[in-house]
C-alpha positions in Angstrom: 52.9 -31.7 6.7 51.3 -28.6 5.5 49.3 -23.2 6.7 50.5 -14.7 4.6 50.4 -9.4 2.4 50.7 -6.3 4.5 49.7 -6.9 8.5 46.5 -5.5 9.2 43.4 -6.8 11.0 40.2 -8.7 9.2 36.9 -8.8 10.0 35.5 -12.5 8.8 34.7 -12.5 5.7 32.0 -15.3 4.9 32.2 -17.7 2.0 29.5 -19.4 0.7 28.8 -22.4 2.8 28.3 -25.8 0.9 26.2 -28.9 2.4 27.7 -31.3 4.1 75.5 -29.8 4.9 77.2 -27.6 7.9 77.4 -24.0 6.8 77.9 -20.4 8.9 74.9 -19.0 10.5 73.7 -15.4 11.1 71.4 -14.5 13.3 69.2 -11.0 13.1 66.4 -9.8 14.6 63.5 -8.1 12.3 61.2 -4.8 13.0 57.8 -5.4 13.7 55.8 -4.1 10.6 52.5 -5.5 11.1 49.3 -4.6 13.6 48.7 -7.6 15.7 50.6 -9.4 18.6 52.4 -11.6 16.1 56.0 -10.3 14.9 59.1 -12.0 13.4 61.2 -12.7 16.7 64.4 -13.9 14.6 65.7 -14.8 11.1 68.2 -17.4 10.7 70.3 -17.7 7.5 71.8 -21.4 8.1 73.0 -21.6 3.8 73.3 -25.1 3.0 72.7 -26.5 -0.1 69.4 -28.6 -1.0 65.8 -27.5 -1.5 63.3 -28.0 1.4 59.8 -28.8 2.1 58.4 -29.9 5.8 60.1 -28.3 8.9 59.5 -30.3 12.3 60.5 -30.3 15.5 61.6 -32.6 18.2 60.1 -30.3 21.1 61.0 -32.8 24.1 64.6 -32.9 22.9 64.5 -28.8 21.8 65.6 -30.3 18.1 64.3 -28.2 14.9 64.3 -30.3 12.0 64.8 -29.2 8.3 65.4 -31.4 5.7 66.8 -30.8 2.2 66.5 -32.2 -1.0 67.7 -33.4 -3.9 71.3 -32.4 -4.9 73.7 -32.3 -1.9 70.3 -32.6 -0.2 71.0 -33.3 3.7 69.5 -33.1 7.3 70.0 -29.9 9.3 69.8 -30.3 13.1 69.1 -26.9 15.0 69.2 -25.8 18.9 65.0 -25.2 18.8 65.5 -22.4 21.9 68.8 -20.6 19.9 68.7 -21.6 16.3 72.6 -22.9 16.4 73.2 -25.3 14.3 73.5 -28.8 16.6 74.1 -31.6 13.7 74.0 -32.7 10.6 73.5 -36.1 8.7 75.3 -35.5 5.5 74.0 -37.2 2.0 70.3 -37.5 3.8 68.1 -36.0 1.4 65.0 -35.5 2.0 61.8 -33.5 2.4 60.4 -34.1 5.8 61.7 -35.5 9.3 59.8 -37.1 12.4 61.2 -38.3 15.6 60.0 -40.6 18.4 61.3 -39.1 21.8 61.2 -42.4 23.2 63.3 -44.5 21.0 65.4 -41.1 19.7 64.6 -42.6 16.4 64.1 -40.4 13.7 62.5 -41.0 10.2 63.1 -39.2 6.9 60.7 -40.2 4.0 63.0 -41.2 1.9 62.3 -43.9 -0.9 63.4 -46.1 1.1 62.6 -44.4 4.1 65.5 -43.9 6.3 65.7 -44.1 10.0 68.4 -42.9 12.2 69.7 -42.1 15.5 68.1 -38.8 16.9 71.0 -38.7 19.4 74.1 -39.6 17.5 72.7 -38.4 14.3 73.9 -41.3 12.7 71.9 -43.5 10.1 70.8 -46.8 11.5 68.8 -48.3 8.3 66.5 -48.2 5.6 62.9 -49.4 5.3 61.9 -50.2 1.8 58.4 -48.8 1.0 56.6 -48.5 -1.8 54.4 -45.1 -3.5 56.1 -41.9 -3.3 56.6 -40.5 0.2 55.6 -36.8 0.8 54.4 -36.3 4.5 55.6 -37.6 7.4 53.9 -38.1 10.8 54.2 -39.9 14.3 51.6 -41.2 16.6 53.0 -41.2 19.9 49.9 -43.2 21.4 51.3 -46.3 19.4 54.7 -45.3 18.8 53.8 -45.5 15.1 55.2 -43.4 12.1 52.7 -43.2 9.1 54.4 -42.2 5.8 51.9 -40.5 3.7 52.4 -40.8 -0.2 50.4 -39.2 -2.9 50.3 -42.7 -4.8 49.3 -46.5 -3.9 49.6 -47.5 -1.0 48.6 -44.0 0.1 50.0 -44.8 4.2 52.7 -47.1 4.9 52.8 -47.5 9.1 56.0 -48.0 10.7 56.7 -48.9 14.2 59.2 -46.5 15.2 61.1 -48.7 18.0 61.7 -51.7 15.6 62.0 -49.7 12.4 59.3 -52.2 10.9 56.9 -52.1 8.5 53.4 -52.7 10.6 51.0 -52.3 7.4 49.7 -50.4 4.7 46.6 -48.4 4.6 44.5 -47.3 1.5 42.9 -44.1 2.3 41.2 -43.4 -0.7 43.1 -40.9 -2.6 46.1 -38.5 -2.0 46.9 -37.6 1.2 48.4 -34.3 2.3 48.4 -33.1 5.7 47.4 -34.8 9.1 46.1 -33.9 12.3 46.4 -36.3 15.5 43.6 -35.7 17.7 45.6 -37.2 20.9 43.2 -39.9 21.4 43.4 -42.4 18.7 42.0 -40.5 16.0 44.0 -39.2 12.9 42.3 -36.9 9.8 44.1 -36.5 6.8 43.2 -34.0 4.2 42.5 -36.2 1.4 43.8 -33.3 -1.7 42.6 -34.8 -4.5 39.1 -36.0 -3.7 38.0 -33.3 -1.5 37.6 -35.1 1.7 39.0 -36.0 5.4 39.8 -39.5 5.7 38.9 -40.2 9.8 41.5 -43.0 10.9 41.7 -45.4 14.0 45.5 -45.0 14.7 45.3 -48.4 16.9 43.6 -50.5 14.3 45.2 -48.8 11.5 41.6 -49.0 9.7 39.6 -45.8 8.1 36.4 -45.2 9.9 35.0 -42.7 7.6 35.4 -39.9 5.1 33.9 -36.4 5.8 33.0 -34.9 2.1 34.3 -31.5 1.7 34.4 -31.3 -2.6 31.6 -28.9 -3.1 33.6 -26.9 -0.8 36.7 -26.3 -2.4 39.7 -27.8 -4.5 43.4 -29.3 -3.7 43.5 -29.7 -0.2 46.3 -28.9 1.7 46.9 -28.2 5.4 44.4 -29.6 8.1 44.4 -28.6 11.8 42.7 -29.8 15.0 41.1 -28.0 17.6 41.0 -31.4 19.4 39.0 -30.1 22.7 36.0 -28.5 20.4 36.1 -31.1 17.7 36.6 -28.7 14.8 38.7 -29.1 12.3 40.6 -26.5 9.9 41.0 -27.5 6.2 42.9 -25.7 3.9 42.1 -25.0 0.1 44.0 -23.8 -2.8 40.9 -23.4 -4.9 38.4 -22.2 -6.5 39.9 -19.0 -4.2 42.6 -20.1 -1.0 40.2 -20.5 2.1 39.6 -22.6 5.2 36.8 -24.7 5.6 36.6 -25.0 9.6 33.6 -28.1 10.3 32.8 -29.8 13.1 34.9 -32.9 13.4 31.8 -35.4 14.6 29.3 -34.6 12.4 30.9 -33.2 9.3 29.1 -30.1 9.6 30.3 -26.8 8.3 30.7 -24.1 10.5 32.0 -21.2 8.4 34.5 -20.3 5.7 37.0 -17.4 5.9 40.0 -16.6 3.3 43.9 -17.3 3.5 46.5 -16.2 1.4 47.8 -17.7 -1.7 49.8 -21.3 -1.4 48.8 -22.6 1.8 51.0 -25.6 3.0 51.2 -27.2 5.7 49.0 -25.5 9.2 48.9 -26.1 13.0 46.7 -25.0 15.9 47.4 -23.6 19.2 45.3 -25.1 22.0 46.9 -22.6 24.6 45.6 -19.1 22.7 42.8 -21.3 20.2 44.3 -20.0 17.4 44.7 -21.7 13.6 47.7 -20.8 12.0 48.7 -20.9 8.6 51.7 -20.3 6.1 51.4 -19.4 2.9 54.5 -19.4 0.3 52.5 -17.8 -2.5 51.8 -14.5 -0.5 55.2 -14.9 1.8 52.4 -14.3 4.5 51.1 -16.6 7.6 47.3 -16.4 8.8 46.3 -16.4 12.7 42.7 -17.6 12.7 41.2 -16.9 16.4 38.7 -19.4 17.6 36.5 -17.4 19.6 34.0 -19.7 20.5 33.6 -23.2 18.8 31.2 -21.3 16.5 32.4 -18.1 15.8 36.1 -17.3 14.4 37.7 -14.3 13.2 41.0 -13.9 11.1 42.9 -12.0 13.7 46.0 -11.1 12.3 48.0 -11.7 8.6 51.6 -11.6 8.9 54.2 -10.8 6.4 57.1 -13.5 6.3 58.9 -13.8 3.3 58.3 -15.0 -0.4 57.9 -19.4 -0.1 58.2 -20.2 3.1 55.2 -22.2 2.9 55.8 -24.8 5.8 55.9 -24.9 9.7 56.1 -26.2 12.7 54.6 -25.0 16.1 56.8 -25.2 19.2 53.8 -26.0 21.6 56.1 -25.4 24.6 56.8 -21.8 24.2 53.7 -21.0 21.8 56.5 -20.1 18.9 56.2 -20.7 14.9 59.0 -22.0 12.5 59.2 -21.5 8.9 61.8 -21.4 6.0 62.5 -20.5 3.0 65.1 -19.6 0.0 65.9 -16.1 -1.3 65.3 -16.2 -4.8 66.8 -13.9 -7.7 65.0 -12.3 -10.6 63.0 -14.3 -13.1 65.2 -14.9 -16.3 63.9 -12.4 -19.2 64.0 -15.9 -21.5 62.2 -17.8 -19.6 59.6 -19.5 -21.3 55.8 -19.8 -20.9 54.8 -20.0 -18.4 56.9 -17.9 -16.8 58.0 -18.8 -13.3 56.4 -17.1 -10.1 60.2 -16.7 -8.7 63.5 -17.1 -10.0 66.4 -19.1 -9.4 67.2 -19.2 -5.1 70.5 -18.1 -4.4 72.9 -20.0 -3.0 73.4 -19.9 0.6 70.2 -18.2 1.4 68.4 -20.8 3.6 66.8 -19.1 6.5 65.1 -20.0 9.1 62.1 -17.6 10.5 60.9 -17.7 13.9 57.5 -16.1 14.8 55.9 -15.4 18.1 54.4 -12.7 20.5 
């Protein structure tokens, strides 16, 4: 789903402007180091073994979601309010996690995708699909989970009470992250074409792209300010930045810079702020919307080195990340060297930001 070095305040800096497993858990609160109202409220180390991806939440249900992958991959079920460690669904491995409060089923997008019981955290079935499943997201206007892959068919829609397959949706190259405007509207950074596919959630159709590739290169996280219309999209390159247009016209509105290795991104309705996390830096970007035509990067917070995903709690205003500890990059290691080295075991954490 999709978007931090030393805490200090920025003054917007323009960019050129294009046309249009169950394991013990220790709990520890961190210093504030940074200037800004952000801080790092609590660290989490929940261990486990797996590697992880998208984070999510079930905020009705308090529920924090983070699924791991590959060997002794698994889904880790968390107390949202205390961090404490609520369930596990053993052998489920997987890189992202979605659950309908209604039908309290959830989905991981697995290949098949699998769906399972949200309350007894037991696995009910799997759906085959075809592509290769990377982000996950529900609709609760149709009670619809759309599985996003990064190859043919680029969508598969699920309906989340039946567990069916409801169609299959081309969207015109490699999705990455979406952003539900509430209404029957979802935009999907399109990465590798440089665009925002604009979808009708009911009639499962695409209404239109918005062209973004004279503005910048692999897309990543997208965000909605769904009351103004404007949309935040993410970019790894030519430099990492966020293209923030107007959602109706396609317009751009300005360009400011993020840290390096921006994945997925939310935004806050209750303060108007765009927030981002960025693994590369081990930093997450507060982007204040000051007026629908005028934003400012307001604060960049230190986390920790890749935890490049998160989830906004929109209840109490509160960000979740995670990432790995990793140890020292092996002398041998061959070109290209890697930007980290091997994680340690048992070092999943959990990091919980807020005010």
């Amino acid at each position: 789903m999709r978007t931090i070095t030393g805490a200090l305040m920025v003054s917007a800096l323009l960019w050129p402007v294009a046309a249009s497993s169950q394991s013990a858990m220790s709990v520890g609160k961190s210093p504030a180091s940074h200037a800004g109202p952000y801080k790092i409220l609590k660290t989490a180390k929940v261990g486990g073994d797996g590697g992880f991806d998208y984070i999510s939440a079930d905020v009705p249900d308090r529920l924090l979601l983070t699924p791991r992958s590959g060997q002794g991959g698994h889904l880790g079920v968390f107390n949202l309010d205390t961090l404490k460690q609520v369930a596990d669904i053993p052998g489920l491995a997987s890189g992202g996690a979605v659950v309908d409060p209604k039908s309290h089923h959830g989905f991981s997008n697995t290949k098949p995708v699998t769906m399972w019981d949200s309350q007894a955290f037991k696995i009910v079935k799997t759906i085959p699909v075809d592509g290769r499943p990377d982000d996950i997201e529900f609709d609760p206007g149709t009670e619809r989970v759309w599985v996003l892959s990064h190859q043919p068919p680029y969508a598969t829609i699920i309906d989340a009470a039946s567990g069916t397959v409801a169609s299959t949706l081309d969207l015109g190259g490699a999705p990455e992250q979406g952003a539900n405007d509430g209404k029957g509207t979802l935009y999907v950074n399109i990465s590798d074409k440089g665009t925002i596919a604009v979808v009708d959630l009911k009639s499962m159709t695409v209404k239109r792209h918005i062209d973004l590739s004279l503005s910048g290169a692999s897309g990543s996280g997208l965000s909605l300010d769904a009351k103004n219309h404007i949309l935040f999209a993410y970019y790894r390159q030519p430099n990492p930045h966020v293209v923030i247009i107007n959602a109706d016209s396609g317009a751009i509105i300005t360009q400011l810079p993020t840290g390096a290795g921006v994945d997925t991104v939310a935004f806050n309705p209750k303060t108007m702020e765009a927030i981002a996390t960025e693994g590369g830096d081990g930093t997450m970007t507060f982007i204040k919307e000051k007026s629908p035509t005028s934003f400012v990067v307001e604060q960049t917070l230190p986390t920790k080195a890749g935890a490049r995903t998160m989830v906004l709690d929109d209840k109490t205003g509160h960000v979740f990340t995670q990432t790995l500890e990793y140890g020292p990059v092996p002398v041998d290691a061959p070109a290209p060297r890697p930007a980290r080295g091997p994680a340690v075991p048992g070092s999943f954490t959990i990091i919980e930001v807020g005010k």
